[in-house]
DSSP file (Angstrom, degrees, kcal/mol; ACC not computed):
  #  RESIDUE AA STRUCTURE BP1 BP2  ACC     N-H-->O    O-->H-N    N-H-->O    O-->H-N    TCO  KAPPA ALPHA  PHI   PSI    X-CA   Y-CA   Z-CA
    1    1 A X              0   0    0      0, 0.0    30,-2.1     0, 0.0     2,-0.5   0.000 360.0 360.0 360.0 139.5   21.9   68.9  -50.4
    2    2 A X  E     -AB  13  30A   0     11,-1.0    11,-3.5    28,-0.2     2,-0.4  -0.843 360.0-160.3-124.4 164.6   18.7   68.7  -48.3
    3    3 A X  E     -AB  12  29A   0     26,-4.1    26,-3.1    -2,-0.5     2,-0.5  -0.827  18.5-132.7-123.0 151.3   16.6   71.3  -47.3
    4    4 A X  E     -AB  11  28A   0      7,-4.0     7,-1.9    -2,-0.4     2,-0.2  -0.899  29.0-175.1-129.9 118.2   13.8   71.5  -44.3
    5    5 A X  E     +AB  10  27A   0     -2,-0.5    22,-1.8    22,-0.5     5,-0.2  -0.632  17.5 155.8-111.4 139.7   10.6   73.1  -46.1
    6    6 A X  E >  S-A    9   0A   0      3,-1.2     3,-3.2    -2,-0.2    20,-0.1  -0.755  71.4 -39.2-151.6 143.9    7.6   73.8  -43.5
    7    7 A X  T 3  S-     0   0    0      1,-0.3    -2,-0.0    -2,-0.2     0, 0.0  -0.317 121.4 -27.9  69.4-146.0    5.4   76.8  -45.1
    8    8 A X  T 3  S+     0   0    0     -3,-0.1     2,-0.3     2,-0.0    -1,-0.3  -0.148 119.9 105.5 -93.1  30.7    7.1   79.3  -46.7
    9    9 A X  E <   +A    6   0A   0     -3,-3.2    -3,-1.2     2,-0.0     2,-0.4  -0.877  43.6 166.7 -87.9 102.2    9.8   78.5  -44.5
   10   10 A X  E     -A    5   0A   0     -2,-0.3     2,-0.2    -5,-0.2    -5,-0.2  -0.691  10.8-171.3-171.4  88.2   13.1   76.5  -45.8
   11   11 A X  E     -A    4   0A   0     -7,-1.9    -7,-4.0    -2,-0.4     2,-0.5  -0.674  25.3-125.4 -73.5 140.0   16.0   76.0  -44.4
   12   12 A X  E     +A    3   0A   0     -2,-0.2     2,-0.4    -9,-0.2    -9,-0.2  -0.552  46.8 166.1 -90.7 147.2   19.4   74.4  -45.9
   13   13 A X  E     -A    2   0A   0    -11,-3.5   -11,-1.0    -2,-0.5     2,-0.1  -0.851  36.9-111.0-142.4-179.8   20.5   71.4  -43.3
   14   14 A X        -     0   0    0     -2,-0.4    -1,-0.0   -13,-0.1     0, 0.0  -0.380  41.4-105.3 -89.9 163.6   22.9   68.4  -43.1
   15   15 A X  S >  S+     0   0    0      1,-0.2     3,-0.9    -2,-0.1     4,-0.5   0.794 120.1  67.4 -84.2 -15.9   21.5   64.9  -43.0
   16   16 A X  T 3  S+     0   0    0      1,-0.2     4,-0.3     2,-0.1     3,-0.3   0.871 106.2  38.6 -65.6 -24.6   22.5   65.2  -38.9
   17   17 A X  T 3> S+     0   0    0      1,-0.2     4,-0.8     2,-0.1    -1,-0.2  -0.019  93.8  90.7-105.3  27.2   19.9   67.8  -38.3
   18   18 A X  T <4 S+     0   0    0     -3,-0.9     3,-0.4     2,-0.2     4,-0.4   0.876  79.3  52.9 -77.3 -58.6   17.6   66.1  -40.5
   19   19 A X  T >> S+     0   0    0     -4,-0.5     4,-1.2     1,-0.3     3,-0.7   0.872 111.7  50.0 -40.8 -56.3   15.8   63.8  -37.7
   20   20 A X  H 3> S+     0   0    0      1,-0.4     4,-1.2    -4,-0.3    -1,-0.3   0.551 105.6  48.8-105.5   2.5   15.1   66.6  -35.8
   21   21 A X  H 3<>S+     0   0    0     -4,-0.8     5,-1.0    -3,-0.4    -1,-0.4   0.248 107.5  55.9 -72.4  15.4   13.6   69.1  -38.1
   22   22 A X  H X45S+     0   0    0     -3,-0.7     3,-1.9    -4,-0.4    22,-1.6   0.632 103.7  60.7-112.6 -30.3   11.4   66.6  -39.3
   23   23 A X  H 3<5S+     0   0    0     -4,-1.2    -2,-0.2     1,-0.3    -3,-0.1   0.971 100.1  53.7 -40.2 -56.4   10.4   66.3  -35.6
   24   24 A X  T 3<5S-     0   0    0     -4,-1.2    -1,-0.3     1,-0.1    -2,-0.1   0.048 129.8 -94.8 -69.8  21.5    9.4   69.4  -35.5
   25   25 A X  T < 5S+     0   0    0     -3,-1.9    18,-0.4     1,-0.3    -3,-0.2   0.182  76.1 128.8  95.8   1.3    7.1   69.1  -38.5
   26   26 A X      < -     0   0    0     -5,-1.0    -1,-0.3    16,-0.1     2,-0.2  -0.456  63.5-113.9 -95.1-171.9    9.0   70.3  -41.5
   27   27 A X  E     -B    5   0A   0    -22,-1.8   -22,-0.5    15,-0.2     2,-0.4  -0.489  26.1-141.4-126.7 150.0    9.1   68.1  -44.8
   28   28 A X  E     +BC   4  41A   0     13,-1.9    12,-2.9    -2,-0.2    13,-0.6  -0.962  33.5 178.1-140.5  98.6   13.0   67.0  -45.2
   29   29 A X  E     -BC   3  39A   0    -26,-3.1   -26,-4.1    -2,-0.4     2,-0.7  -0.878  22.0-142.6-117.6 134.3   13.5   67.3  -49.2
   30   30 A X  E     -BC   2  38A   0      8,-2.0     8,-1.0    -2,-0.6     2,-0.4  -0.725  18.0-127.8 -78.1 125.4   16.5   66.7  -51.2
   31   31 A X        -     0   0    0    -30,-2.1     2,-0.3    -2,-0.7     5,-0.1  -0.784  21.4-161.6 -91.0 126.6   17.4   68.8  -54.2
   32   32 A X    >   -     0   0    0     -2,-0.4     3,-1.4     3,-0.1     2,-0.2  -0.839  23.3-106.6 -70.6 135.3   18.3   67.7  -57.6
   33   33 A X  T 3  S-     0   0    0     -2,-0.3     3,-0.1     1,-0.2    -1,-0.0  -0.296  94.9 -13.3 -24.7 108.6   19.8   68.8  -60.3
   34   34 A X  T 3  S+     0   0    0      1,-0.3     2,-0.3    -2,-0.2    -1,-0.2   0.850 122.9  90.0  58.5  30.1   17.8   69.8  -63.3
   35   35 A X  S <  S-     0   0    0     -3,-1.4     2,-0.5     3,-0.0    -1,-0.3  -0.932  87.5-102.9-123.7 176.9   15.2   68.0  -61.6
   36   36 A X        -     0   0    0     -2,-0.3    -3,-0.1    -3,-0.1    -5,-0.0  -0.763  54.1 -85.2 -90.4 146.1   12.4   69.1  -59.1
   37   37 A X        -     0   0    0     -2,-0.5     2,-0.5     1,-0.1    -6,-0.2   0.065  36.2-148.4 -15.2 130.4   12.9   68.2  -55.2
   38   38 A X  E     -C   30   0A   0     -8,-1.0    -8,-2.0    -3,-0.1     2,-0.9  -0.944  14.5-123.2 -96.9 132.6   12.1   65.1  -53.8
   39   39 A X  E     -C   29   0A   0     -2,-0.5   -10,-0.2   -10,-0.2     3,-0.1  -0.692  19.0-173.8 -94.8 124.6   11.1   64.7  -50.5
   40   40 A X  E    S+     0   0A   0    -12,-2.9     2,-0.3    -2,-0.9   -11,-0.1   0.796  77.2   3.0 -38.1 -51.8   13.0   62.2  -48.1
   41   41 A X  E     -C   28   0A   0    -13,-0.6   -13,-1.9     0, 0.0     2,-0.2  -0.911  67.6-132.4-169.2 123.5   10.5   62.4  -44.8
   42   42 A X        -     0   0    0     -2,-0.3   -15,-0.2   -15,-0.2   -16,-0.1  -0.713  40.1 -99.6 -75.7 129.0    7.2   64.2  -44.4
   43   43 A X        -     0   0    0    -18,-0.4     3,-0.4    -2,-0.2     2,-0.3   0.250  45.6-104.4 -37.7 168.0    7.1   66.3  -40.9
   44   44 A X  S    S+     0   0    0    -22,-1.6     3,-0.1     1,-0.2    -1,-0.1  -0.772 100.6  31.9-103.1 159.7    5.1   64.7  -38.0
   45   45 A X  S    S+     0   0    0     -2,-0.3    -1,-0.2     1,-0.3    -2,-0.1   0.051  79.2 148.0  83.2  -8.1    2.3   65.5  -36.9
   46   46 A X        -     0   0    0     -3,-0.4    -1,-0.3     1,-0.1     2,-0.2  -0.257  29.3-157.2 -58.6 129.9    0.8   66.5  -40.5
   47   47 A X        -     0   0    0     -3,-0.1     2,-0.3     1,-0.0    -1,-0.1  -0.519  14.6-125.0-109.1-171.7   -2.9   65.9  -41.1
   48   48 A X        -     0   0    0     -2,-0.2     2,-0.5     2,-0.0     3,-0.1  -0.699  39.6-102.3-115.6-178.5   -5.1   65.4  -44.1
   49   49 A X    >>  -     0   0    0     -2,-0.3     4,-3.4     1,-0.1     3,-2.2  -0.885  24.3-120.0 -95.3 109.8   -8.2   67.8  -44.5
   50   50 A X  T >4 S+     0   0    0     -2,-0.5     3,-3.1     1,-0.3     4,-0.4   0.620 108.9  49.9  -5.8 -94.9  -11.5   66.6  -43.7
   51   51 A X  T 3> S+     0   0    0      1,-0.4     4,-1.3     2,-0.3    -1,-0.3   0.410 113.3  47.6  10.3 -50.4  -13.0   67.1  -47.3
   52   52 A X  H <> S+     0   0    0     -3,-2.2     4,-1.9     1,-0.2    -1,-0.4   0.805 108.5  50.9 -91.7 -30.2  -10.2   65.5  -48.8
   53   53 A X  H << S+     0   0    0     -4,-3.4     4,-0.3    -3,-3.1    -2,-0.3   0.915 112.9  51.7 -73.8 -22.5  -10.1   62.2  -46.4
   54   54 A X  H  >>S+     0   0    0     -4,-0.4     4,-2.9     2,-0.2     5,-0.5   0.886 108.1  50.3-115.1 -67.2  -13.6   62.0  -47.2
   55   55 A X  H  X5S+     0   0    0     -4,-1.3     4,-2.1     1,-0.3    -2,-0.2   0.951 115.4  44.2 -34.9 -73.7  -12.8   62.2  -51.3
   56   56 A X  H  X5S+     0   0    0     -4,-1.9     4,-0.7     1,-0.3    -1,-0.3   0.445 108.7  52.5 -76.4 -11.4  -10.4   59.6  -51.1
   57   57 A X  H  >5S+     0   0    0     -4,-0.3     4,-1.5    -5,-0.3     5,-0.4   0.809 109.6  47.2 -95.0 -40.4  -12.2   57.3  -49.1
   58   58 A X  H  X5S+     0   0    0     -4,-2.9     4,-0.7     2,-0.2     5,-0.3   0.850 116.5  50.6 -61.7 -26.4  -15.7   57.3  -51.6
   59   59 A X  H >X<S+     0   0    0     -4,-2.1     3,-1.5    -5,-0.5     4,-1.2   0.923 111.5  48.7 -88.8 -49.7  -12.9   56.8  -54.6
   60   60 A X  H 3< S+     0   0    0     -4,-0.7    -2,-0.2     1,-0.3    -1,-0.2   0.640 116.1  39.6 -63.7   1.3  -11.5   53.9  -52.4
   61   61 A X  H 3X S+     0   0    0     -4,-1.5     4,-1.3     2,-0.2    -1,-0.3   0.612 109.8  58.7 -98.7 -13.0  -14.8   52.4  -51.9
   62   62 A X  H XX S+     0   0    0     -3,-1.5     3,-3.2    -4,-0.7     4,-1.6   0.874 112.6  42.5 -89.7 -93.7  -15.8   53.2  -55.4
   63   63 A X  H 3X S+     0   0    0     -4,-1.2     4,-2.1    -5,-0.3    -1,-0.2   0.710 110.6  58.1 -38.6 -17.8  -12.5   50.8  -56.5
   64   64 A X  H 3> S+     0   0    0     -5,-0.3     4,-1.8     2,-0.2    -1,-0.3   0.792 102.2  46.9 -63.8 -39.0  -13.3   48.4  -54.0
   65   65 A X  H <X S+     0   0    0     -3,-3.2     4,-0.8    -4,-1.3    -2,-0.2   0.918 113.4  54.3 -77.5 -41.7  -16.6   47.8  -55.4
   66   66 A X  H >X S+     0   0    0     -4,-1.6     4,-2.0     2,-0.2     3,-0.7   0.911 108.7  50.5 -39.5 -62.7  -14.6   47.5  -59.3
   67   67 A X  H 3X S+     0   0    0     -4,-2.1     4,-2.5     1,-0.3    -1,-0.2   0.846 109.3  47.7 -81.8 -29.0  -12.2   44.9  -58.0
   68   68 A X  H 3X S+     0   0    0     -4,-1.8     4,-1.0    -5,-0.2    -1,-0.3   0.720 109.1  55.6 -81.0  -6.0  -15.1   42.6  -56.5
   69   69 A X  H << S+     0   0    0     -4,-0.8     4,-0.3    -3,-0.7    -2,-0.2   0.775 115.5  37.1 -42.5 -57.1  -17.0   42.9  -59.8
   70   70 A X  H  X S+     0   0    0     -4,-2.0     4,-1.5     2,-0.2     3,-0.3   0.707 111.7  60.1 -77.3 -11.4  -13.8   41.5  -61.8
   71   71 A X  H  X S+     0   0    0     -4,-2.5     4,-2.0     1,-0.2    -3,-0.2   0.972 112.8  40.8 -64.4 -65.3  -13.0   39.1  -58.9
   72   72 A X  H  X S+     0   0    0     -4,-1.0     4,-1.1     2,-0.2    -1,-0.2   0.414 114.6  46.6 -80.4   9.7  -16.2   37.8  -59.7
   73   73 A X  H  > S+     0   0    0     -4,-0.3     4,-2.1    -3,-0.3     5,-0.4   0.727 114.3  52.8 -90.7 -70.6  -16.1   37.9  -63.5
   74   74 A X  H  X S+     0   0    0     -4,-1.5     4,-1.2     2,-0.2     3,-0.2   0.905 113.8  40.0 -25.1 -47.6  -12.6   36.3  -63.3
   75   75 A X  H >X S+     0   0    0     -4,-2.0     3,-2.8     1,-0.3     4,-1.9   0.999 111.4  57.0 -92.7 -49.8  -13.8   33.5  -61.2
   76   76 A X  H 3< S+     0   0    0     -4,-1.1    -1,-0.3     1,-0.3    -2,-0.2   0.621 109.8  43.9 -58.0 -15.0  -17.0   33.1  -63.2
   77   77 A X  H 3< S+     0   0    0     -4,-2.1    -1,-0.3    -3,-0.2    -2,-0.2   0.492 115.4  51.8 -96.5  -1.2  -14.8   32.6  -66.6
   78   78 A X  H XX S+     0   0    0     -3,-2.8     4,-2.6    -4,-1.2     3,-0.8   0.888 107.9  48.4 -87.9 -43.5  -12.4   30.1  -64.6
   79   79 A X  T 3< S+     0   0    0     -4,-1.9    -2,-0.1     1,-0.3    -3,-0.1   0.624 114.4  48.0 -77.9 -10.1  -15.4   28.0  -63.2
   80   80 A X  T 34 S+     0   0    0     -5,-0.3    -1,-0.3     2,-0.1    -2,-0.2   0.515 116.0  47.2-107.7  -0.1  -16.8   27.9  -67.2
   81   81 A X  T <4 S+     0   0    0     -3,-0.8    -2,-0.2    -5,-0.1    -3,-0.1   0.913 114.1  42.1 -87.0 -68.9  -13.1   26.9  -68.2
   82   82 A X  S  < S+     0   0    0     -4,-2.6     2,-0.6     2,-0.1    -3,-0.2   0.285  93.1  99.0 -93.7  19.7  -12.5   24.2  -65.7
   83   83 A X  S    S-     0   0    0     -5,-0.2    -4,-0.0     1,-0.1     0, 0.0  -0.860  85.0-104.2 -97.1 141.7  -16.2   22.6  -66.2
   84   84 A X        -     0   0    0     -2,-0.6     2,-0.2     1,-0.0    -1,-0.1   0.272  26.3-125.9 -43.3 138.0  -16.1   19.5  -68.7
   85   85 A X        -     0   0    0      1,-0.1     2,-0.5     0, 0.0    -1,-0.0  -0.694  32.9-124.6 -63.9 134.1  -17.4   19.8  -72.3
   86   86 A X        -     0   0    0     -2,-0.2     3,-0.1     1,-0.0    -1,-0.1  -0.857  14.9-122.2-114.9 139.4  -19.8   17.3  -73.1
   87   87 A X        -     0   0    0     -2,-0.5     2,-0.1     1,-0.2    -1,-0.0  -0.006  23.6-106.0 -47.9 146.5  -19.8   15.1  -75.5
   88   88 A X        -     0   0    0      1,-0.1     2,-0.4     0, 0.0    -1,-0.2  -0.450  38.5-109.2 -62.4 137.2  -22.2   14.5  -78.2
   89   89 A X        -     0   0    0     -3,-0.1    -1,-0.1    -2,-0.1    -3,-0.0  -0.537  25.0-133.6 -81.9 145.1  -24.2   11.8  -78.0
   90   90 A X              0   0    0     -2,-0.4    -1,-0.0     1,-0.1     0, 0.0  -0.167 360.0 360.0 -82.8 167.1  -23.6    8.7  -80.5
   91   91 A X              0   0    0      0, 0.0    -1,-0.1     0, 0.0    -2,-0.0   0.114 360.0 360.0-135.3 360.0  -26.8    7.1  -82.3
């Protein structure tokens, strides 16, 4: 069965009237059994909160900066891998 949640707002609807409450901005979630809801399609037109895009971009620069520290530890233990050994010299 799916439901169209906006607010405290939630109506039950058919997957034909699905499209067009989610036009109109509500969240289009199916209920399971013995589990909690999952949602199908998030309304249009939903934003994110300043504050929060702001969070989530400083943790995605913050992990950006992580993975080019191990790219370059990675490539620096491949470049010590694939340089030759050298032999000792004979007397």
């Amino acid at each position: 069965m799916l439901k169209a949640v906006k607010g405290n707002v939630v109506y039950t609807i058919t997957e034909d009237q699905a499209g067009r409450y989610q036009k109109d901005g509500y969240d289009i979630v199916e209920e399971l059994a013995g589990s909690p809801d999952r949602v199908v399609q998030y309304g249009a037109g939903k934003t994110v909160p300043y504050d929060k895009y702001l969070a989530i971009e400083a943790e995605l620069d913050k992990a950006r900066a992580e993975l080019k520290a191990l790219r370059g530890l990675i490539e620096a233990q491949t470049k010590q891998k694939k340089a030759p050994a050298k032999k000792p010299a004979k007397k």
